[in-house]
matplotlib code that plots the C-alpha trace (Angstrom):
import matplotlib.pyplot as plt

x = [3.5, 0.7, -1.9, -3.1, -6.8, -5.9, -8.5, -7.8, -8.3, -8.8, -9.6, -12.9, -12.9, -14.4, -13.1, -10.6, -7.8, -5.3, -1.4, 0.9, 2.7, 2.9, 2.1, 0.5, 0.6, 1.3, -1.9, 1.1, 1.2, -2.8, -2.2, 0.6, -1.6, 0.4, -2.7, -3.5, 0.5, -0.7, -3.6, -1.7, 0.9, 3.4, 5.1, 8.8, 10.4, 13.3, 14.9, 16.8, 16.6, 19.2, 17.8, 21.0, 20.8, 22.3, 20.9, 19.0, 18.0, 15.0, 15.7, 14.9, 12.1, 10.6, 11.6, 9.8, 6.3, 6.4, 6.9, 10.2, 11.3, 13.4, 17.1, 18.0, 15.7, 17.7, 20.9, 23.0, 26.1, 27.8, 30.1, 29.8, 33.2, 32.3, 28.7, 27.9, 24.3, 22.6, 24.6, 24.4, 21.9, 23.0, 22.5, 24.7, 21.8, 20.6, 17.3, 15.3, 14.9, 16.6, 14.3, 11.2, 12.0, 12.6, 9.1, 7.8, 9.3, 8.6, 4.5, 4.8, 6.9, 6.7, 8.3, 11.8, 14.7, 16.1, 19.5, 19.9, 23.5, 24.2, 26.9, 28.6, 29.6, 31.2, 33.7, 31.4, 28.4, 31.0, 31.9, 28.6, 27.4, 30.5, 29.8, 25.4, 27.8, 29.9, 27.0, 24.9, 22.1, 19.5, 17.2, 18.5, 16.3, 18.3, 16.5, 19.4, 20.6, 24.0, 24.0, 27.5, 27.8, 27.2, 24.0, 24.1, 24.8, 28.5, 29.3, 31.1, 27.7, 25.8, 28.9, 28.8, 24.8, 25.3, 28.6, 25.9, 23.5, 26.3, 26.5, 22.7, 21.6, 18.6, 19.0, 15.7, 16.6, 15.0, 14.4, 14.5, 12.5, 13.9, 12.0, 11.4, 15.0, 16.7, 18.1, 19.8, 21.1, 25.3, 26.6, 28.6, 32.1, 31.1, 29.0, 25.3, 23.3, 19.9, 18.4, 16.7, 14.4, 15.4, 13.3, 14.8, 15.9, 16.3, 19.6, 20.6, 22.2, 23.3, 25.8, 25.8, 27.4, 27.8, 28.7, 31.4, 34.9, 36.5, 34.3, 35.1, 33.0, 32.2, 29.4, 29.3, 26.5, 26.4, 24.5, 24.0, 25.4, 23.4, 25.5, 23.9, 27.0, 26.9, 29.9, 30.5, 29.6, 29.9, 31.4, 31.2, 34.4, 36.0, 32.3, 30.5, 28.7, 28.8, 28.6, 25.5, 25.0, 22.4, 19.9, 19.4, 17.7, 18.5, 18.7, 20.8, 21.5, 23.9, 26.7, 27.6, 30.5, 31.9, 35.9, 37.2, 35.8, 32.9, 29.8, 27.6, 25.1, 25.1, 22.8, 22.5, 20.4, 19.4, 18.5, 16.2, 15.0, 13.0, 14.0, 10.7, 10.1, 13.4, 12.9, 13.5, 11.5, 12.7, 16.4, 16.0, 17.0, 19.6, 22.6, 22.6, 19.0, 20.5, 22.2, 21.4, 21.4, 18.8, 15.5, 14.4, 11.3, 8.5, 6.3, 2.5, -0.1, -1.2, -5.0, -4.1, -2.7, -0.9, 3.0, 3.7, 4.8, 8.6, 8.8, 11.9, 11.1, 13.4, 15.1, 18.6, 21.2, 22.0, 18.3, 17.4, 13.7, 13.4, 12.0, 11.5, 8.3, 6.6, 5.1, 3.1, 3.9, 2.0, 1.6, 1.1, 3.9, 4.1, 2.0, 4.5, 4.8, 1.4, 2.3, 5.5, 6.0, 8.8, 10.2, 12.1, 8.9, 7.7, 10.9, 11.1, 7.1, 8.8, 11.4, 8.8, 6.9, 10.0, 10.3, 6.8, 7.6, 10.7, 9.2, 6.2, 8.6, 10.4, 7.4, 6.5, 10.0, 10.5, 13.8, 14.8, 18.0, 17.9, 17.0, 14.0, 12.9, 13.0, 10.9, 8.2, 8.1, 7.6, 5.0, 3.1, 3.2, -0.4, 0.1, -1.6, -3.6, 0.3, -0.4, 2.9, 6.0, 6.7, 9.5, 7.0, 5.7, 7.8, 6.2, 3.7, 1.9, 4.4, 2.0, 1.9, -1.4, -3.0, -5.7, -9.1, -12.0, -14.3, -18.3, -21.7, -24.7, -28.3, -31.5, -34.8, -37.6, -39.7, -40.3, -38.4, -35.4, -33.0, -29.7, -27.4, -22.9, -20.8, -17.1, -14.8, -10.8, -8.0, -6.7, -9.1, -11.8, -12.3, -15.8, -18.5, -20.2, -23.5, -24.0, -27.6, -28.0, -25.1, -25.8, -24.1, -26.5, -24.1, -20.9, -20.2, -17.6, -16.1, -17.0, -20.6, -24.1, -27.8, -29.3, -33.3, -33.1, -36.1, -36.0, -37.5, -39.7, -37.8, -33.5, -32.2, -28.0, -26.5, -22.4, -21.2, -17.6, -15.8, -12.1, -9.6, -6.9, -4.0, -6.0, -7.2, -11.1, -13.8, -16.7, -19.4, -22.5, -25.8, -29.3, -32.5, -35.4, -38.9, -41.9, -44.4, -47.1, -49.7, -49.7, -51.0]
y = [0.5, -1.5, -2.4, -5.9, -7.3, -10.8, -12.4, -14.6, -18.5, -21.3, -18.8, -17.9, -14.5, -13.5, -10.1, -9.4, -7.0, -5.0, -5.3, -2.6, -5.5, -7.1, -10.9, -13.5, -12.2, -14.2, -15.2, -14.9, -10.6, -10.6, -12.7, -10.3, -7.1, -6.3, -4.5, -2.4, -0.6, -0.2, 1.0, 3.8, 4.0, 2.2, -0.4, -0.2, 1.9, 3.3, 0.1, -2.3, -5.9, -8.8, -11.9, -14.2, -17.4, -20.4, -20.3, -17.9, -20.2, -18.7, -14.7, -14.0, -16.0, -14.5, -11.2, -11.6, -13.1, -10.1, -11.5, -9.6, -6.3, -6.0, -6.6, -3.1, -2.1, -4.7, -4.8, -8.5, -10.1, -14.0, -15.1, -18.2, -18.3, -21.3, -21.1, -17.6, -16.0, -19.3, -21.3, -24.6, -25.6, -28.1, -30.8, -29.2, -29.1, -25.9, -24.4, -21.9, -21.0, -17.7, -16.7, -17.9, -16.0, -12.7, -13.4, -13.4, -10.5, -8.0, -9.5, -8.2, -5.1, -3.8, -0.9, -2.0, -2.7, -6.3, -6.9, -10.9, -12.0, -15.6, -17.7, -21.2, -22.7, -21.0, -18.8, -17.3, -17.4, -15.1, -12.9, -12.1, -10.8, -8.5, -7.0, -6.8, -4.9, -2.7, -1.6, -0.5, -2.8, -2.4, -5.9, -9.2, -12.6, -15.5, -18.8, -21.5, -23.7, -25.3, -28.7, -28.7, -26.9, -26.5, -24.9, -23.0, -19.4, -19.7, -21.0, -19.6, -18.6, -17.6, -15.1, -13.9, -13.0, -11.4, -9.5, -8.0, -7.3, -5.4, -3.0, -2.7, -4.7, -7.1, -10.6, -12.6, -16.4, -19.4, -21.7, -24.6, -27.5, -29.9, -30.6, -34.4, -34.7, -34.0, -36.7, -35.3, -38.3, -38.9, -41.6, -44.5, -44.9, -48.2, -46.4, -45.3, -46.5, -44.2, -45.6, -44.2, -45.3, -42.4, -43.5, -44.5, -41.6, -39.4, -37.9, -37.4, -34.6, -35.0, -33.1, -32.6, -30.8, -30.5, -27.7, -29.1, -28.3, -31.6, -33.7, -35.1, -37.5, -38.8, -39.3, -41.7, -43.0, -46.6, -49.0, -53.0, -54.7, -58.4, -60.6, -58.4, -56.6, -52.7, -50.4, -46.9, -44.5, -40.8, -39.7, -35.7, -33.9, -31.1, -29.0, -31.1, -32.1, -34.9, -34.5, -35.7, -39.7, -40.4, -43.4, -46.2, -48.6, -50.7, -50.3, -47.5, -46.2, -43.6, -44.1, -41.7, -42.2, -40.9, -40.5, -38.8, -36.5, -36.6, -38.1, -35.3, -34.2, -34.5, -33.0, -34.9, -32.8, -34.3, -32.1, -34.4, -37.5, -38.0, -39.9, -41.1, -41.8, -41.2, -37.6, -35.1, -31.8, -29.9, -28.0, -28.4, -24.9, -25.2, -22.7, -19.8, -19.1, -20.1, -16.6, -14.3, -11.3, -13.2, -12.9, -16.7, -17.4, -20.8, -21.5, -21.6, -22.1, -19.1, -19.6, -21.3, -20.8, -23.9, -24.9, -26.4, -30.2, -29.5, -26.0, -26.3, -26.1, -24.4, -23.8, -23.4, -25.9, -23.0, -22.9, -19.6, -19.3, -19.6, -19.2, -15.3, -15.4, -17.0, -16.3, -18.0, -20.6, -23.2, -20.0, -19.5, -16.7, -17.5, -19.7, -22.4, -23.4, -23.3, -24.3, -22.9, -24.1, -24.3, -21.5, -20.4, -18.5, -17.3, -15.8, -14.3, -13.1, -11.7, -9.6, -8.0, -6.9, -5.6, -3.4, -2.3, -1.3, 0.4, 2.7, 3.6, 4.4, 6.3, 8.6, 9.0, 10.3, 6.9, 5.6, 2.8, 1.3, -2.6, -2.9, -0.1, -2.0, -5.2, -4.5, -2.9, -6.5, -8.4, -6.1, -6.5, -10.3, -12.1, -14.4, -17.7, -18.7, -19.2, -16.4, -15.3, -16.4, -19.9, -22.1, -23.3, -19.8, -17.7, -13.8, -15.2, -14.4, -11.4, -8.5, -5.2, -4.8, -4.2, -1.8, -3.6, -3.6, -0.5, -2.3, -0.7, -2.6, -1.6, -3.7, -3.4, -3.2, -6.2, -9.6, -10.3, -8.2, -8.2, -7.1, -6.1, -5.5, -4.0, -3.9, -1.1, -1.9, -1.1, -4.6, -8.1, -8.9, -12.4, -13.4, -11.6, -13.8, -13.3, -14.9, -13.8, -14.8, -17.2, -18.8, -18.6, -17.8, -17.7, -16.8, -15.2, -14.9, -11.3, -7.8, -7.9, -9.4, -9.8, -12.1, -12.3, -13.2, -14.0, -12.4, -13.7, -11.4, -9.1, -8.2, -10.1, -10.0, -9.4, -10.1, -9.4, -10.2, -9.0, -10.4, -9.8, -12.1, -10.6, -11.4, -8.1, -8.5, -5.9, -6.5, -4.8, -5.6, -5.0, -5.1, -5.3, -5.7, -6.9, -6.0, -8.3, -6.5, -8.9, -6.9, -3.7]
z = [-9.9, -11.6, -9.2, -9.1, -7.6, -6.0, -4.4, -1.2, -1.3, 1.1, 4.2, 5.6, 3.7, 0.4, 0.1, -2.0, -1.5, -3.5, -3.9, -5.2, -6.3, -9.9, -9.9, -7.6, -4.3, -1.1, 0.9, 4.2, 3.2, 4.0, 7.4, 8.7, 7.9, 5.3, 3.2, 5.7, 4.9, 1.7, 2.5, 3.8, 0.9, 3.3, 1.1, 2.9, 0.7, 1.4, 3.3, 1.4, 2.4, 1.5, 0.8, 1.8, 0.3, -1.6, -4.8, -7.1, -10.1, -12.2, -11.5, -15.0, -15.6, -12.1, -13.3, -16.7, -15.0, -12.8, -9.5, -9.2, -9.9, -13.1, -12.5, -12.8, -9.3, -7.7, -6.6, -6.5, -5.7, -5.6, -2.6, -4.5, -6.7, -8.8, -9.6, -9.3, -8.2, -9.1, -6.8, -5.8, -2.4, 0.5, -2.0, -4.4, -7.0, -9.0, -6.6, -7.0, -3.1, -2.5, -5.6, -4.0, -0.6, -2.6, -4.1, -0.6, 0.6, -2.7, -2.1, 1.5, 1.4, -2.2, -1.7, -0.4, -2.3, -3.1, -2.5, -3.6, -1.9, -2.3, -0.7, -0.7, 2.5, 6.0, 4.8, 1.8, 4.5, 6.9, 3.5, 2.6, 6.1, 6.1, 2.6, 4.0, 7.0, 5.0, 2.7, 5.3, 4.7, 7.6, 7.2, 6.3, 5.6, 5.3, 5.2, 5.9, 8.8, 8.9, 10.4, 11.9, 15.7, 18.5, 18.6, 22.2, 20.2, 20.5, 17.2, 14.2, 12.4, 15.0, 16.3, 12.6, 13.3, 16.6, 15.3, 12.3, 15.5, 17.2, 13.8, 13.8, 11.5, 12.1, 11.0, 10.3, 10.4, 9.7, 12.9, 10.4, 9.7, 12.4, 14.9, 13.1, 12.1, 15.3, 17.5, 20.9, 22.9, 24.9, 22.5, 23.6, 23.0, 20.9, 18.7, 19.1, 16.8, 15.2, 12.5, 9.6, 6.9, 3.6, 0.4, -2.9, -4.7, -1.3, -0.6, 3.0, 4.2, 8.1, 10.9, 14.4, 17.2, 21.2, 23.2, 25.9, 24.7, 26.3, 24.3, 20.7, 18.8, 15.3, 13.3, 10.3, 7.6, 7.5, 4.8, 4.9, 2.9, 1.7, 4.3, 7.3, 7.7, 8.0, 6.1, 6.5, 3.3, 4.2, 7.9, 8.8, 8.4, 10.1, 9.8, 11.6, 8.2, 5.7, 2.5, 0.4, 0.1, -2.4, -1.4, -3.8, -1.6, 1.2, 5.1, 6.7, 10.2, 11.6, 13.8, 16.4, 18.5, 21.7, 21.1, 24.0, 27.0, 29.2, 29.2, 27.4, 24.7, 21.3, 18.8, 15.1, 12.5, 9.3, 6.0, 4.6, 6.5, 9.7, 12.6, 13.0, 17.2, 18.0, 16.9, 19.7, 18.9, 21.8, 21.4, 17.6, 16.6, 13.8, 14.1, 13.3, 14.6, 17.5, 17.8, 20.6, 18.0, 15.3, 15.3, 14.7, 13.1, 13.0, 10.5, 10.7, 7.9, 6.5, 7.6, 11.2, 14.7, 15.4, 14.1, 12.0, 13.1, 11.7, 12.9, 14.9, 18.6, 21.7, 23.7, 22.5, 24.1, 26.7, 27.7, 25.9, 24.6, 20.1, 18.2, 18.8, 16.3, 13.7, 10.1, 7.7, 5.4, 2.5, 0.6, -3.3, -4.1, -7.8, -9.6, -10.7, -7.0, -5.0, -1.4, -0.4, 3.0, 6.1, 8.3, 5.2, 4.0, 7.5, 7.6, 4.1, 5.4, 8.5, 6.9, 4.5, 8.0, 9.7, 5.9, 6.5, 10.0, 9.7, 7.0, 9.3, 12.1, 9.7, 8.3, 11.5, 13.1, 15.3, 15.5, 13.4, 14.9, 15.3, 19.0, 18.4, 14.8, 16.8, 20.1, 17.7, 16.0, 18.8, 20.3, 17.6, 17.6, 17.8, 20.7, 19.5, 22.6, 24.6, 27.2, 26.5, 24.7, 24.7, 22.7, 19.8, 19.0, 20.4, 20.8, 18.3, 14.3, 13.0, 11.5, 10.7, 10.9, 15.1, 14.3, 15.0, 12.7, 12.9, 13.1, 12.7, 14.0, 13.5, 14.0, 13.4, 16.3, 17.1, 18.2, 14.7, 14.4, 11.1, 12.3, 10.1, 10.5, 8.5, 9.4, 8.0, 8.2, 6.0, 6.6, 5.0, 7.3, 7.8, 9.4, 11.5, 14.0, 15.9, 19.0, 20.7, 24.3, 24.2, 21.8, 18.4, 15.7, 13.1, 11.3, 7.6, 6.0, 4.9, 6.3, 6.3, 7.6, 7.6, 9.7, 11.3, 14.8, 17.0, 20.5, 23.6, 25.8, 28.3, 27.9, 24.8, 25.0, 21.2, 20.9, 17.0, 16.9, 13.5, 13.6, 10.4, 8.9, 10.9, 14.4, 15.7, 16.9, 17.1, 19.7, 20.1, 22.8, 22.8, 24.7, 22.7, 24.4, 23.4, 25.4, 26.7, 25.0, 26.9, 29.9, 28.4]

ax = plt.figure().add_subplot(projection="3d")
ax.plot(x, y, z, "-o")
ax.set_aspect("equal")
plt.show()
């Protein structure tokens, strides 16, 4: 492979680090570790992953700028009958996302095979996971919701997940990017009214679902017309979904209905527009990262700790904690679109990790079945200041990397001491900061430091912390002490 010197961006680092890869490398592969595998010649080879997606627009021209692997190191197949491997997405226009995820996980996990599956709708959805099944394919990232439930785990997607589970495959999934365009209320049976404010030129995109069998309700997409008066443009049919409305202008609002059954929740998810302050973040996992068996991922920027404000939050409608993790996102993957953001690239992030992990359990004689691949991940996770898993964060940052920095310190004697750190790690080293006698003297970016420091008389308390981009810290203490030479 043709090695390629790519130097981070935008963090508090100024070291760069090398890539087996070909092509712009993800800042997300240095913030799960993923240098310090390479370091160590692990790049996840010998585990194929399937990218499952809608839509593989611009393979070749990835191929050609070398941010893929040519065709022929990659294997493919459409359960898309009418449109093929470049597919159609939710909006039924030509994308480029299942390309973009594949980008993600090649950066990460060099190494491992591509296998790009694409689908269209349920029953192609249900197809594909049967051929990833039947083929033996240990890893699969799929960065897609459906809209249409329930979302409590029991529904057709997420039994398809959990069925994959069963035959020991792991299924990374996308949370999704709801937690601003989810609306849980128990509509009335004259119509509950949520109103939304899409731009001109928008398209939306909405379904919804409910968990209590007894219950049927409907859920329409209404526009006003100039004499006040509101008619119905797109209702959802037997998926739970509508299909896409385009928005030309004007005032809309959606229409939920109670129809028959008891008085319970429903959940209304919308693709593309926000519902503003009647948004409910909480229980805004999409299906099928609502399955039991998946291992749903949140999005966080690369170079932070916090979620992202649409990360979809938990729990599931049956009060189970998701996500299960998160990963990084607003990442530069290929050049021709900086920022690549939501919990589709966390995940696509995340599946390049669990590559990387399965082929270190692998050299070193660990087992590698799902449930063994799995706990590994999630003891690994960088818990993000939670204490503990939580429903925002789940287990925490996915990484490969939990080896902490190796750090020298030296000093010189005297009343003015130049101390000196330099951190070893086969991961990126982010800063070094010097605190002297509680107080913080200063912090640099990268592996290394010089920095005068002025002791007082008598025990002088030094604390260097060295922390890399994947979150593991190195600490080292020290006690310099300066004489009072006065009293000779």
């Amino acid at each position: 492979m043709v090695r390629l010197l790519i130097a981070l961006s935008g963090a508090a680092c100024a070291v760069a680090a090398v890539s087996p890869a070909v092509g712009v490398v993800s800042q997300g592969a240095f913030r799960v570790g993923a240098d310090a595998a390479w370091a160590r010649d692990i790049t996840g080879a010998g585990t194929r992953v399937a990218v499952l997606d809608q839509s593989f627009g611009g393979l070749a021209e990835s191929i050609a700028e070398g941010e893929l692997p040519p065709r022929d190191q990659m294997q493919t197949i459409s359960f898309d009958p009418e449109y093929g491997l470049d597919g159609r997405d939710s909006l039924g226009a030509v994308g480029e996302h299942g390309t973009r995820m594949a980008e993600i996980v090649h950066d990460v996990a060099p190494g491992a095979q591509l296998v790009l599956v694409n689908y269209e709708g349920i029953e192609g959805f249900q197809q594909a996971a049967a051929w990833i099944a039947a083929n033996g394919i240990p890893v699969v990232s799929h960065s897609n919701s459906f809209l249409g439930g329930s979302f409590d785990g029991a529904g057709v997607a997420a039994r398809t997940v959990d069925a994959l589970t069963a035959q020991g495959v792991l299924w990374i999934n996308s949370a999704g990017n709801f937690a601003q365009r989810h609306w849980r209320g128990v509509p009335s049976p004259a119509g509950t009214e949520i109103p939304i404010a899409p731009a001109a030129g928008e398209t939306i995109l909405v379904g919804f679902g409910w968990s209590d069998p007894a219950l049927t309700a409907t859920l329409s997409v209404q526009r006003q017309q100039a004499d006040g008066s509101w008619v119905q443009v797109a209702a959802a049919d037997a998926t739970r979904m509508t299909s896409p409305v385009p928005v030309d202008g004007g005032a809309w609002r959606l229409v939920v209905t109670r129809t028959g059954g008891p008085e319970a929740a429903v959940d209304v998810f919308s693709r593309t527009v926000e519902f503003g302050v009647l948004a409910v973040p909480d229980g805004s996992i999409a299906t099928p990262g609502d399955a039991a068996g998946a291992l749903s991922v949140g999005s966080v920027r690369w170079q932070r700790s916090v979620v992202a404000p649409y990360s979809s939050r938990g729990p599931t409608v049956d009060g189970r904690r998701k996500p299960d993790i998160v990963g990084p996102a607003y990442v530069t993957a290929n050049a021709r679109f900086p920022g690549t953001a939501g919990t589709s690239a966390a995940t696509a992030h995340v599946a390049g990790v669990a590559a990387l992990i399965r082929d270190e359990r692998a050299v070193r004689g660990q087992p590698i079945d799902v449930w063994a691949l799995r706990a590994d991940i999630l003891s690994r996770a960088q818990d993000l200041g939670t204490r503990g898993p939580d429903t925002e964060t789940g287990f925490g940052m996915a990484r490969f990397d939990v080896v902490r920095p190796r750090v020298r310190v030296t000093a010189t004697p005297g009343p003015s001491s130049t101390v000196r750190v330099r951190a070893f790690d086969t991961g990126t080293v982010r800063s070094v900061a010097l605190t002297l006698n509680g107080r913080r003297v200063r912090t640099a970016k990268g592996p290394a430091m010089r920095q005068r420091v002025w002791l007082r008389t008598g025990r002088n308390r030094l604390r260097v912390e060295v922390t890399d981009i994947a979150g593991n810290t190195a600490v080292v203490n020290r006690v310099m002490v300066r004489r009072d030479r006065s009293r000779r």
